[in-house]
ROTORVEX-297288 format. One record per residue (C-alpha): x, y, z; residue in one letter. Coordinates in nm, 3 decimals. Layout:
// residues N
LOTI	c1	c2	c3	code
LOTI	X	Y	Z	a $
...
***
This chain:
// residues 525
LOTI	c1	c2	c3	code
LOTI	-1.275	3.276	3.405	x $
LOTI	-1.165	3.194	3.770	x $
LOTI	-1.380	2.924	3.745	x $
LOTI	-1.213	2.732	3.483	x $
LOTI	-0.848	2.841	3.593	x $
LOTI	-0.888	2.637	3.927	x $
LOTI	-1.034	2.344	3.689	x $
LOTI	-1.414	2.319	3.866	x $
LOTI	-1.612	2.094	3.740	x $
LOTI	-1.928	2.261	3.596	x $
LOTI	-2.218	2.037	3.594	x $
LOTI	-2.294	1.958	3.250	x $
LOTI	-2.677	1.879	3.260	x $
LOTI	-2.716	2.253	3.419	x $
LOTI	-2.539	2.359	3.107	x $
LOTI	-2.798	2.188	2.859	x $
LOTI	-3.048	2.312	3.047	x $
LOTI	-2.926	2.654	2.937	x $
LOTI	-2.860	2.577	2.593	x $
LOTI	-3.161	2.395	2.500	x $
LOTI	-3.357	2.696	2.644	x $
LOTI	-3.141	2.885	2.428	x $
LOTI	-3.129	2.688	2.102	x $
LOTI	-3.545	2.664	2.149	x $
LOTI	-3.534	3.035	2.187	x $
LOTI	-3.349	3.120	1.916	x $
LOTI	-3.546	2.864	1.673	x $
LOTI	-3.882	3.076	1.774	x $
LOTI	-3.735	3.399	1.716	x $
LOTI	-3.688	3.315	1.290	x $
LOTI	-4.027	3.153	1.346	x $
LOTI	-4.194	3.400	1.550	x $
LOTI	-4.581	3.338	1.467	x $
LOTI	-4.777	3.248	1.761	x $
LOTI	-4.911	2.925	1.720	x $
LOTI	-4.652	2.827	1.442	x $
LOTI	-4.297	2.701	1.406	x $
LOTI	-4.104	2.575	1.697	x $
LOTI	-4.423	2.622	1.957	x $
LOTI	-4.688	2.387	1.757	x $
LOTI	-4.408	2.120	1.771	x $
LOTI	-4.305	2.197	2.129	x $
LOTI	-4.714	2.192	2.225	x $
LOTI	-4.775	1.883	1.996	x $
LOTI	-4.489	1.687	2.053	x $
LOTI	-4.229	1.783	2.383	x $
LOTI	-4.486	1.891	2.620	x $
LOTI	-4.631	1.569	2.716	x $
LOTI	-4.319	1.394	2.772	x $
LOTI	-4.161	1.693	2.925	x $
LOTI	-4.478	1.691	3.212	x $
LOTI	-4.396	1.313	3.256	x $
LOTI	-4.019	1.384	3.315	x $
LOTI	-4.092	1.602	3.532	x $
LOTI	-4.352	1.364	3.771	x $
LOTI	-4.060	1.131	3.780	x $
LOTI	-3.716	1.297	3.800	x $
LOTI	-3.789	1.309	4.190	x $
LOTI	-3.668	0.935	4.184	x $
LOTI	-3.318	1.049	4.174	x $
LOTI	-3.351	1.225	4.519	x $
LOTI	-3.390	0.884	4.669	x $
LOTI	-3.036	0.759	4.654	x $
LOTI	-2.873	1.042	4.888	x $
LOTI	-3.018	0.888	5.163	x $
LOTI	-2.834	0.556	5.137	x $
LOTI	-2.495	0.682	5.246	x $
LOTI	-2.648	0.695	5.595	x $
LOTI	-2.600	0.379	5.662	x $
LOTI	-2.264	0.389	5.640	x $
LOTI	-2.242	0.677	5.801	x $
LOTI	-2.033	0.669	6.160	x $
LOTI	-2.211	0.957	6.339	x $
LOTI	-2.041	1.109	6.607	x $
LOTI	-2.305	1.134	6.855	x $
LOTI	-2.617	1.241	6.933	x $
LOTI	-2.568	1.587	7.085	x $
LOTI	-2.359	1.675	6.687	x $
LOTI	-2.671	1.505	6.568	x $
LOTI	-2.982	1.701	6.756	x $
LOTI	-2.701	2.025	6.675	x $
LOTI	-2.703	1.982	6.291	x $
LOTI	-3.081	1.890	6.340	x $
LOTI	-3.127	2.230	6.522	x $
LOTI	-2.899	2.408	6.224	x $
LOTI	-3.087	2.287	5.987	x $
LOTI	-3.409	2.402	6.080	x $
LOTI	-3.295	2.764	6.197	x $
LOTI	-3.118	2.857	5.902	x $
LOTI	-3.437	2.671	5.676	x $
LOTI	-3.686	2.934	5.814	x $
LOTI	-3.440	3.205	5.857	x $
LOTI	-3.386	3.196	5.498	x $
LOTI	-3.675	3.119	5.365	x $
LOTI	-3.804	3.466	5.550	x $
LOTI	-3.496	3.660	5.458	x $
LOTI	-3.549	3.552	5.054	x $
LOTI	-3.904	3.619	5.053	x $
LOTI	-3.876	3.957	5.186	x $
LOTI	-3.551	4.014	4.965	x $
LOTI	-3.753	3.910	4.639	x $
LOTI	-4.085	4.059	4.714	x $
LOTI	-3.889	4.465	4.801	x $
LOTI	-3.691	4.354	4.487	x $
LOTI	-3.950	4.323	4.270	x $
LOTI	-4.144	4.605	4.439	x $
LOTI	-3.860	4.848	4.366	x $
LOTI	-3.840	4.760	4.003	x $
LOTI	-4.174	4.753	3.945	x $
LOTI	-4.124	5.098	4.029	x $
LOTI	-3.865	5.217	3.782	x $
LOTI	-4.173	5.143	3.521	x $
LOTI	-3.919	4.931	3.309	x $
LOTI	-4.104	4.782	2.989	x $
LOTI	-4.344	4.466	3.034	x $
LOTI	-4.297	4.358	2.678	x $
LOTI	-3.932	4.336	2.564	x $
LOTI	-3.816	4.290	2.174	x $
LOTI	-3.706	3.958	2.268	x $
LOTI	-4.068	3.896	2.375	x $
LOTI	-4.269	4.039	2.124	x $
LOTI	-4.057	3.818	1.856	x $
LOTI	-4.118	3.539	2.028	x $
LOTI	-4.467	3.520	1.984	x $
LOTI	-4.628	3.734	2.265	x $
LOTI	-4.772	4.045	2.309	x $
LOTI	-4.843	4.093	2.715	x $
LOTI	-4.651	3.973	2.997	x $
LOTI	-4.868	3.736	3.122	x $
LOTI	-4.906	3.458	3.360	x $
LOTI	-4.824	3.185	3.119	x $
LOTI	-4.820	3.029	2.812	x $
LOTI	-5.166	3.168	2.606	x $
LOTI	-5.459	2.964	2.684	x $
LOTI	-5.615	3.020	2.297	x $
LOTI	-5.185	2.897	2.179	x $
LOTI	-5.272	2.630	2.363	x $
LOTI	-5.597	2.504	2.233	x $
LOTI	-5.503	2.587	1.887	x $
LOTI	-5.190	2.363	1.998	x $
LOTI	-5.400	2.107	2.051	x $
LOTI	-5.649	2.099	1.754	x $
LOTI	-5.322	2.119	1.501	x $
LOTI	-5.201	1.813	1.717	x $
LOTI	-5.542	1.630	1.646	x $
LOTI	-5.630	1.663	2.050	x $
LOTI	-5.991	1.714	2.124	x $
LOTI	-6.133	2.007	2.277	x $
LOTI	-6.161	2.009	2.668	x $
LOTI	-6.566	2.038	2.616	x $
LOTI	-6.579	1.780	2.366	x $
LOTI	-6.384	1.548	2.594	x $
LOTI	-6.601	1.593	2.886	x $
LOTI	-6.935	1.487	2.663	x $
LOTI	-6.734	1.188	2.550	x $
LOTI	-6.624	1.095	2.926	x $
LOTI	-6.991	1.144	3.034	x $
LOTI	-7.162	0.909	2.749	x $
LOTI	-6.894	0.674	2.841	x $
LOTI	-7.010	0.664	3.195	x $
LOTI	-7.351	0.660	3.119	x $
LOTI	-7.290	0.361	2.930	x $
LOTI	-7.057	0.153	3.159	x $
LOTI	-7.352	0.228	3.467	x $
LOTI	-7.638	0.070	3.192	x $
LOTI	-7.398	-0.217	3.102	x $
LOTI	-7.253	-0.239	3.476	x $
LOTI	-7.636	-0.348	3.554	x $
LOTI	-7.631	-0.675	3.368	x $
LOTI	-7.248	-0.722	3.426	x $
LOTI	-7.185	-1.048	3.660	x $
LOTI	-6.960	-1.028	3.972	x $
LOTI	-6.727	-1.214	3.759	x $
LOTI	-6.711	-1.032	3.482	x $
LOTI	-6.673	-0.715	3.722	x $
LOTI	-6.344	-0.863	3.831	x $
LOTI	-6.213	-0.950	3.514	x $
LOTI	-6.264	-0.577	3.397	x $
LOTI	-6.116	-0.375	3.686	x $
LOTI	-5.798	-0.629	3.699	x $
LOTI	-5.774	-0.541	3.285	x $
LOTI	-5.805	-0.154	3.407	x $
LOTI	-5.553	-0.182	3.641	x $
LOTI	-5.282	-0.397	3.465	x $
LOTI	-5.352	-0.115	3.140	x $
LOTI	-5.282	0.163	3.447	x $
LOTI	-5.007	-0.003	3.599	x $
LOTI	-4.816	-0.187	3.346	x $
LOTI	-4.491	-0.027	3.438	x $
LOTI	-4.498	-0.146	3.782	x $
LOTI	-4.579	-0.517	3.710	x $
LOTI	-4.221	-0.481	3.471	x $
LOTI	-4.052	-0.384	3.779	x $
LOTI	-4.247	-0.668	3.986	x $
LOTI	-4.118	-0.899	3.727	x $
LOTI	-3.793	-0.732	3.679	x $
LOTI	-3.729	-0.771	4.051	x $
LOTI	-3.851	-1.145	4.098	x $
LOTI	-3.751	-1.260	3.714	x $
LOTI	-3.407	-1.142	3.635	x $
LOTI	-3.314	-0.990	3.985	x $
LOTI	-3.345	-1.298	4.232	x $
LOTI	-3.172	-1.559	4.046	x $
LOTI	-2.887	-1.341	3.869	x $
LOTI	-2.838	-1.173	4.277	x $
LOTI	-2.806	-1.573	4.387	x $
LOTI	-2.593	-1.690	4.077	x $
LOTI	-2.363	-1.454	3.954	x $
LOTI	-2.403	-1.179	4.237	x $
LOTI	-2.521	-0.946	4.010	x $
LOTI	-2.772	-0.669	4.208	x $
LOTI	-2.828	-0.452	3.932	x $
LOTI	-3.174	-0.577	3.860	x $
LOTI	-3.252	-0.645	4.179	x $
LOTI	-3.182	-0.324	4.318	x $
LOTI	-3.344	-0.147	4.002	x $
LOTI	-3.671	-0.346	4.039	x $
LOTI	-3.707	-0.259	4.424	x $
LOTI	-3.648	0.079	4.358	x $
LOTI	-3.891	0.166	4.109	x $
LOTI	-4.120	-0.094	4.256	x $
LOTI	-4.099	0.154	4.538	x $
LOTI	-4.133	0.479	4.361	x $
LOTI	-4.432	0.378	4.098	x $
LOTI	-4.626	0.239	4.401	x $
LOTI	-4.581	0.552	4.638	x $
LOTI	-4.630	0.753	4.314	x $
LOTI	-4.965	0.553	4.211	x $
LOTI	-5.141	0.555	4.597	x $
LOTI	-5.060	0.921	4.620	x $
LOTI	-5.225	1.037	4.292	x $
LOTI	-5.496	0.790	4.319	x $
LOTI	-5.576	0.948	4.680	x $
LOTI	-5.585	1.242	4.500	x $
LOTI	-5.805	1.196	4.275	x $
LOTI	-6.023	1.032	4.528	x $
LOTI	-6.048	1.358	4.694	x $
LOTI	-6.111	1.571	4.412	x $
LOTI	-6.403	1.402	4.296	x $
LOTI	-6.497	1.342	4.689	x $
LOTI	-6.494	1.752	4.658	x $
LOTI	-6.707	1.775	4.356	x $
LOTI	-7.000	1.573	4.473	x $
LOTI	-7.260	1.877	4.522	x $
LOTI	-7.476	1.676	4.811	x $
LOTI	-7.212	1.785	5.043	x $
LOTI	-7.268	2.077	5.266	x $
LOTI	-6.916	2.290	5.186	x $
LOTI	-6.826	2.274	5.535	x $
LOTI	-6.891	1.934	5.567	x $
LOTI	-6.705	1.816	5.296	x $
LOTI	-6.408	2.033	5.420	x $
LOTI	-6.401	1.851	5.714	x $
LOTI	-6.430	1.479	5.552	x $
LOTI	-6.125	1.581	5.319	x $
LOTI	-5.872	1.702	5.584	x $
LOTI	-5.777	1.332	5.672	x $
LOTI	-5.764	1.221	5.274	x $
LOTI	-5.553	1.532	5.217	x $
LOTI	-5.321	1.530	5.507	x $
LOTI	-5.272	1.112	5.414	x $
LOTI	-5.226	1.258	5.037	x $
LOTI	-4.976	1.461	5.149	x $
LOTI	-4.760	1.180	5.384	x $
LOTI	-4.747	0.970	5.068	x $
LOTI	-4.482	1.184	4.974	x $
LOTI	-4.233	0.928	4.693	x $
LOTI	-3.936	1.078	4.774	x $
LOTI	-3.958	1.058	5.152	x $
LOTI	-4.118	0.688	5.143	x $
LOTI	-3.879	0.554	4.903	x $
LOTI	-3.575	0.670	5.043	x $
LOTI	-3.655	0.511	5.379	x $
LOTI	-3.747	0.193	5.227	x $
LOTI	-3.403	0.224	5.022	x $
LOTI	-3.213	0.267	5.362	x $
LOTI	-3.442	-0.025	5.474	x $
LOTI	-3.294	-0.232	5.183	x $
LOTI	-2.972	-0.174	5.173	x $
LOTI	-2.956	-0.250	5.596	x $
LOTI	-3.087	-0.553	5.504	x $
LOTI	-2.832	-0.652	5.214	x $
LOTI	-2.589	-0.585	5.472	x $
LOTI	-2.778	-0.809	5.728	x $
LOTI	-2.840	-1.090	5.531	x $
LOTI	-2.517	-1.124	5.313	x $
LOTI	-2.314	-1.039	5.627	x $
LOTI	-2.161	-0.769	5.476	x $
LOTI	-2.024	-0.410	5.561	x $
LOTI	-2.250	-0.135	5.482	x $
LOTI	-2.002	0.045	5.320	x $
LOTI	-1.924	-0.210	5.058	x $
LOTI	-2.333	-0.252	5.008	x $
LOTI	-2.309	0.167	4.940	x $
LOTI	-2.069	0.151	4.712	x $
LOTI	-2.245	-0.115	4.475	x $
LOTI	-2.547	0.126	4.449	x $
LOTI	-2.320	0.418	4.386	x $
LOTI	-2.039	0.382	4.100	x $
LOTI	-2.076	0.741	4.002	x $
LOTI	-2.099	0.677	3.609	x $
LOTI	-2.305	0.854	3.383	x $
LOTI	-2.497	0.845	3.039	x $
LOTI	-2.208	0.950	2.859	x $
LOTI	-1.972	0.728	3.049	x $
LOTI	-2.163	0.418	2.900	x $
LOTI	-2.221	0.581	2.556	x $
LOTI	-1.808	0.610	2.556	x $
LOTI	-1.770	0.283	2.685	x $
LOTI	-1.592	0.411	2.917	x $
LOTI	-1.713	0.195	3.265	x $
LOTI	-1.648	-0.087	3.441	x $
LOTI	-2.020	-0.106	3.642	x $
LOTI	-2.311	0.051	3.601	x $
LOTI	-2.594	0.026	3.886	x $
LOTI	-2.923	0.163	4.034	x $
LOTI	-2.787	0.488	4.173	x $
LOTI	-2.643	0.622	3.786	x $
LOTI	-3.005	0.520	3.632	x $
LOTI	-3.190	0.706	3.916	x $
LOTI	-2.885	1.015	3.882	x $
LOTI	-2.981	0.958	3.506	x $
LOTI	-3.277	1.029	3.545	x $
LOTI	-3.273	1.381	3.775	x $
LOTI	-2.992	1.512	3.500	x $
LOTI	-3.267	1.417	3.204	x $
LOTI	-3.513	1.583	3.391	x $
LOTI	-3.254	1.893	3.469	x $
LOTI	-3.229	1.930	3.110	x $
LOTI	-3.606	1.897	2.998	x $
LOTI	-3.630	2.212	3.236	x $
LOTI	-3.477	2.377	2.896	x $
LOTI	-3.829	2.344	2.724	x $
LOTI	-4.041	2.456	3.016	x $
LOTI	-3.837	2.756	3.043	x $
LOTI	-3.830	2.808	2.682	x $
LOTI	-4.239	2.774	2.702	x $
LOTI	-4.255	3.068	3.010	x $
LOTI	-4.001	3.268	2.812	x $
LOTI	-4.184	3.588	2.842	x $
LOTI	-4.211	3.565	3.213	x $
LOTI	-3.781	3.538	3.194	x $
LOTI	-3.738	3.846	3.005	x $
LOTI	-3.996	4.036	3.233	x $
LOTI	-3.868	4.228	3.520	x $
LOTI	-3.933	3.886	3.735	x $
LOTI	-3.635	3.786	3.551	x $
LOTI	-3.401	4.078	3.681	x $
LOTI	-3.559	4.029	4.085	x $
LOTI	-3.450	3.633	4.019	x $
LOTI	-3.085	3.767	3.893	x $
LOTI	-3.038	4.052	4.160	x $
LOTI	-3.219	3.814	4.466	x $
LOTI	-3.003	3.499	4.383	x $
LOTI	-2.638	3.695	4.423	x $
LOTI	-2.748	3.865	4.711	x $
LOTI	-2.881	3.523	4.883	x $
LOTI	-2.561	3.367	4.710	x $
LOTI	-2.334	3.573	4.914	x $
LOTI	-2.493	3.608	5.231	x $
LOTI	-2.553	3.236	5.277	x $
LOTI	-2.178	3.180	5.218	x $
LOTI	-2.074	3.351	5.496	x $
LOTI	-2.371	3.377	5.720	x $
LOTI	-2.498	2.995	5.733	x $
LOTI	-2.140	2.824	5.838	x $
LOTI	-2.064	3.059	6.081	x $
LOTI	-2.397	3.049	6.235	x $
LOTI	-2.367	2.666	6.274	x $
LOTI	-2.035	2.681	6.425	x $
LOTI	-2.168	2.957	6.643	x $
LOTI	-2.471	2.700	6.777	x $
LOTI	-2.170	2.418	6.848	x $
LOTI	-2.188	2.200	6.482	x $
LOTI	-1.844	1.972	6.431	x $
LOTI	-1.604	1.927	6.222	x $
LOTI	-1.521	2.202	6.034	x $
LOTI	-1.660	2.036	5.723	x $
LOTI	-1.965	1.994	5.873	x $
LOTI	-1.996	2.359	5.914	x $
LOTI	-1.879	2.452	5.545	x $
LOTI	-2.162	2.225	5.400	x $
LOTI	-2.470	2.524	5.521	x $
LOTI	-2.265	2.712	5.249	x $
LOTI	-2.462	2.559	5.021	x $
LOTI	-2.744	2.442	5.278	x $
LOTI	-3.049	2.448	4.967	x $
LOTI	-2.788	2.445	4.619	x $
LOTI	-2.933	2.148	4.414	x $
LOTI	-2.695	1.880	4.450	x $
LOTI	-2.603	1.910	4.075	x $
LOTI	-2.447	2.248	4.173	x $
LOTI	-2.381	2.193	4.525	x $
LOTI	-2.083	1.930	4.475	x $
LOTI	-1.851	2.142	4.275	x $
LOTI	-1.927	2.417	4.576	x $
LOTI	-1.858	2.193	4.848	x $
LOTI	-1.529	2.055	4.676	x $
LOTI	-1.423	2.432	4.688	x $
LOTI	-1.459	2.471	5.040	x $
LOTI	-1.382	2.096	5.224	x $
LOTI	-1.760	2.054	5.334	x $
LOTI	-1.886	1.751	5.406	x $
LOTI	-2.092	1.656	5.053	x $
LOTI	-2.304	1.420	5.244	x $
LOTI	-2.425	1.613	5.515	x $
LOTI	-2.467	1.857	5.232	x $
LOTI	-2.673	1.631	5.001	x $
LOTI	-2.900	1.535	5.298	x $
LOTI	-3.016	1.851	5.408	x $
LOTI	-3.092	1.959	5.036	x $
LOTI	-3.291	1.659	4.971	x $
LOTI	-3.493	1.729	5.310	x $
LOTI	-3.520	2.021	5.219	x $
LOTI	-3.726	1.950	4.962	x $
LOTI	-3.942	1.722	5.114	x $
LOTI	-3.995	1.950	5.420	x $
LOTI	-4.091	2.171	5.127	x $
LOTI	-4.341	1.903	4.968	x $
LOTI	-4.483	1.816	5.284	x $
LOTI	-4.549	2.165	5.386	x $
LOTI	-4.697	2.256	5.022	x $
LOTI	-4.918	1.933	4.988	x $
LOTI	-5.114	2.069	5.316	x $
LOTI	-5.131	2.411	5.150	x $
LOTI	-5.236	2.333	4.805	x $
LOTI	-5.476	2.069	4.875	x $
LOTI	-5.615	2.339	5.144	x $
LOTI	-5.654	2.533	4.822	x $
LOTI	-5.799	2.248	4.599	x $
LOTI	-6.049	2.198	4.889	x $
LOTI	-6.182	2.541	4.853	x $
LOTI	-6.172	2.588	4.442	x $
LOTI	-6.332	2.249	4.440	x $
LOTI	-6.619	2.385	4.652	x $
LOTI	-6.607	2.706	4.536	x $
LOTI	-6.714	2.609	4.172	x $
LOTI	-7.109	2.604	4.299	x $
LOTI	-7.053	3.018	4.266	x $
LOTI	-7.025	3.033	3.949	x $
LOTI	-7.044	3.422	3.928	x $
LOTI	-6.803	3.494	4.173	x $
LOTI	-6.577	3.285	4.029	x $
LOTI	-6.633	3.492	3.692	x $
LOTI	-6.549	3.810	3.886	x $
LOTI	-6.257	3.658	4.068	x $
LOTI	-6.097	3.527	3.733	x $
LOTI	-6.144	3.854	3.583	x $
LOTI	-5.974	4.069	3.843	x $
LOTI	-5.696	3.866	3.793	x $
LOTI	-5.655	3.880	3.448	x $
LOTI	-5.657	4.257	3.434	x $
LOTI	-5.412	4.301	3.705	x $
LOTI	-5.207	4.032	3.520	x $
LOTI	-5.247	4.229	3.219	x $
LOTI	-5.177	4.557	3.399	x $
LOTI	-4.851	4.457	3.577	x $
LOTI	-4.755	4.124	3.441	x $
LOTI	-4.649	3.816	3.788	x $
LOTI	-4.776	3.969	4.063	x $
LOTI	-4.536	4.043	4.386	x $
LOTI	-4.639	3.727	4.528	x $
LOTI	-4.597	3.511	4.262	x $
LOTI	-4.239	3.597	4.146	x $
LOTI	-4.144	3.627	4.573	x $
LOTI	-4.256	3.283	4.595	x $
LOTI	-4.125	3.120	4.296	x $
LOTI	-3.749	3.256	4.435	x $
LOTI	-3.828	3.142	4.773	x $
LOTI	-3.881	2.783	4.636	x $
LOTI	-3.611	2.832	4.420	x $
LOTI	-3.361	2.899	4.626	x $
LOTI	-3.426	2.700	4.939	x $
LOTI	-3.623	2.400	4.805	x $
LOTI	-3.393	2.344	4.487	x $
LOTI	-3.508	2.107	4.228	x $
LOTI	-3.737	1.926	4.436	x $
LOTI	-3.932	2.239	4.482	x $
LOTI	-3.945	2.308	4.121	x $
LOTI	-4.035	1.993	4.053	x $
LOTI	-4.352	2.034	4.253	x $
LOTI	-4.419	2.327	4.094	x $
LOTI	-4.432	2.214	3.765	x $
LOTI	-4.633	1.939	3.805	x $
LOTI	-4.908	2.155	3.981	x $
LOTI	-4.826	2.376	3.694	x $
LOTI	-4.796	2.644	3.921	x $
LOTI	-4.719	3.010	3.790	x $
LOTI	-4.436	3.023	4.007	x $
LOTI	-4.257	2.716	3.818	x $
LOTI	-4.032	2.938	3.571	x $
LOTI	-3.939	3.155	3.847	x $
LOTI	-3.829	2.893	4.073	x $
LOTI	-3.658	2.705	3.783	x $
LOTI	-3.448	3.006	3.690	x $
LOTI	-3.402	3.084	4.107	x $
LOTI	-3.213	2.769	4.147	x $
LOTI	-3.020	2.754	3.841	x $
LOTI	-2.857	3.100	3.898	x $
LOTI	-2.829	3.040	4.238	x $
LOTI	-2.665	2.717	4.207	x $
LOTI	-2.438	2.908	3.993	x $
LOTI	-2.371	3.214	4.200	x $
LOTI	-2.256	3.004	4.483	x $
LOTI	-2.000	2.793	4.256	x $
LOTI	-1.851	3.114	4.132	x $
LOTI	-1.828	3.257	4.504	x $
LOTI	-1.691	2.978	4.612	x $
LOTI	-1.378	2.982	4.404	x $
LOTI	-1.085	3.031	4.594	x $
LOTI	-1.072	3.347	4.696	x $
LOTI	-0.978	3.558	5.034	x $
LOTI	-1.298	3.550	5.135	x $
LOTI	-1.352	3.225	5.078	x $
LOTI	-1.026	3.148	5.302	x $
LOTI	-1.159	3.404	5.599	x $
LOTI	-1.436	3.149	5.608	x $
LOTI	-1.267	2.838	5.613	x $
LOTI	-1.012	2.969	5.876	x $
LOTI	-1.312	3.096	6.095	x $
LOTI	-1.518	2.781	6.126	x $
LOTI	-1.170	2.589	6.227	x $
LOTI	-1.129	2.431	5.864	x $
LOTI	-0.794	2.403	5.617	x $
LOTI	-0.560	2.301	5.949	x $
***
């Protein structure tokens, strides 16, 4: 309630997010038949677009990094000082909410609470297990008229066996014309932008000063090419991987440079420094101030702003915000499909962990960077919420006076820090599954052990540890990642940084303690 009496703005696509898991939940509970009601449709008809949501929602992690160039920075020493904050209190609490989650969990694994709840069984399962049923899921995809996996993989090799006997009397010519027809039917959404950008943008930019093509065309011109080389690379190494005439230490060694370039391709980080290189040179060559180039990328308005007709100028920065939100709300349906891992005692370590972490990184984090020498004030207040997705963080940082752009910058590196770091580690991990797939037996072994002790005690202590620890400190970015490696963690770190996000708003609410803190880093003078 204190929440509303001091008039916060809640974010609304948080809230959807919660009610469409919600509404989804509910729906399965009348239709509670595995494989029938709400899931088919969800399987059959949500999913898909859901997974490609989620590839792309990054896009709106991009625009944060523009206000920099407007930015008047007050020196280096403040600079290498946030710099040094930054990092300290990144690891420190990364550490501190792994070991928090993982003794957590460990202690109420202990109170032998039950795996399956009421809530679970009626929606459709009967185990806690790691994630959605892999028979739901093929019996998902026959209903939906999808082909089996197997039968797919016969197709796919009678195809190539008959592209390498018609390659042979192919011309060079004819070659051409058939890769540049593959790659237009690959990449069509990129030439739109090319021709978006050169079409519409140019001339309407030189006649009627009108960026808002322009600016949209470079920036997903930027993001589907970064987005494009990086999975291409990827698949380059995978199949690089399978190719069984490799020795297995030899092809480790020929795949470290593919994956650590795979990795550097990161979107977000690429096309927010070619955004910052774009709007430096608007400035440059319209001779104008960066701050007036800032503000025509950023007019703040919103879906429902334009569906109200409420606005007077819409531009790149609300479609790329658009997007995140939509992509904060499909969250909704991937937490309604890993229900069972929400209602298992995962669930209680994420609500227990995140008002623990919520609290301490209130009060520790600003204090800590005034301690190391970090000014102003505001600049101190914004480690409050050093990892709260931006979403959440902006209500939290118009509670205390932080700075909201030193704020969104660290959250957004954050998560690429995060990216970075898990792009080394996963492909690490691809490398060796890849290779590891000549064993087929102990593969067989391996699988099984991990389905009984999945079966026995549900997540295991790593796996719900980790998804908080992304959760918390990597924010949406980090979940994002997660989902599209379909990691186990995903619902975990999903429901991590939606309750933390909200834990920190409502602790941030004007309260004594919240006015100890201010006082003590110098602010509210």
């Amino acid at each position: 309630m204190a929440l509303w009496t001091v008039k916060q703005d809640f974010p609304g696509q948080v809230v959807a997010m919660i009610f469409v898991w919600l509404l989804m939940w509910t729906v399965q509970v009348v239709f509670f038949r595995p494989g029938e009601g709400l899931e088919s449709f969800y399987h059959c008809h949500l999913k898909p677009p859901t997974e490609i949501l989620n590839k792309h929602m990054s896009i709106g992690f991009t625009v944060p990094f523009l206000p920099l160039i407007s930015q008047s920075f007050v020196g280096a020493e403040q600079i290498g000082l946030l710099t040094t904050a930054f990092a300290l209190t990144g690891v420190l609490n990364s550490i501190f909410v792994y070991v928090i989650a993982y003794y957590i969990q460990c202690w109420i694994t202990k109170l032998h609470l039950s795996d399956v709840s009421t809530l679970c069984t009626l929606s459709g399962y009967a185990s806690d297990s790691n994630g959605p049923n892999a028979a739901d899921e093929a019996d998902a995809q026959a209903t939906c008229g999808a082909l089996p996996k197997d039968a797919l993989r016969i197709l796919e090799d009678g195809t190539r066996s008959t592209d390498a006997a018609a390659s042979l009397s192919m011309t060079a010519s004819r070659r051409i014309i058939l890769a540049t027809r593959v790659w237009i039917q690959h990449h069509v959404f990129l030439i739109l932008s090319i021709l978006l950008f050169l079409v519409l943008g140019v001339p309407l930019s030189y006649l009627r000063d009108n960026d808002l093509f322009l600016d949209t065309g470079f920036l997903f011109i930027m993001w589907l090419t970064f987005t494009s080389a990086q999975a291409r690379l990827k698949q380059h190494i995978t199949s690089h991987m399978q190719q069984r005439h490799y020795h297995p230490q030899q092809a480790q060694q020929r795949s470290v440079g593919l994956t650590a370039l795979a990795t550097l391709l990161n979107p977000v980080l690429w096309t927010s420094l070619f955004l910052v290189c774009y709007g430096f040179a608007k400035s440059c060559i319209r001779q104008e101030p960066t701050a007036l180039v800032v503000a025509r990328f950023k007019t703040n308005n919103t879906i429902s702003d334009i569906i109200a007709h409420h606005i007077d100028l819409f531009d790149i920065s609300d479609i790329a915000t658009s997007i995140l939100n939509a992509g904060i709300v499909s969250w909704g349906l991937k937490l309604f499909e890993y229900r069972h891992q929400i209602v298992s005692r995962g669930g209680l370590t994420v609500l227990i962990t995140s008002s623990i972490v919520a609290i301490f990184n209130i009060i520790a984090w600003p204090l800590l960077a005034h301690r190391i020498g970090v000014r102003p004030a505001a600049s101190n207040l914004s480690f409050a919420a050093r990892s709260v997705t931006i979403a959440l963080s902006i209500p939290a940082m118009g509670s205390l006076g932080g700075d909201a752009s030193v704020n969104a910058v660290g959250v957004v590196v954050n998560g690429i820090c995060f990216q970075l770091a898990a792009g080394f580690l996963v492909g690490g991990q691809g490398i060796h599954s890849a290779m590891g797939r000549t064993d087929d037996d102990a593969a067989k072994h391996h699988e099984r052990q991990q389905t009984e002790l999945t079966l026995a005690h549900g997540d295991d202590l790593a796996t719900v540890a980790a998804g908080v620890t992304i959760g918390i400190n990597a924010a949406a970015m980090g979940t994002a990642h997660l989902y599209e490696q379909n990691r186990k963690a995903a619902p975990y770190s999903a429901l991590s940084m939606t309750m933390f996000g909200i834990f920190t708003v409502l602790f941030t609410v004007s309260s004594p303690m919240v006015e100890w803190l201010v006082a003590s880093v110098g602010g509210g003078s």
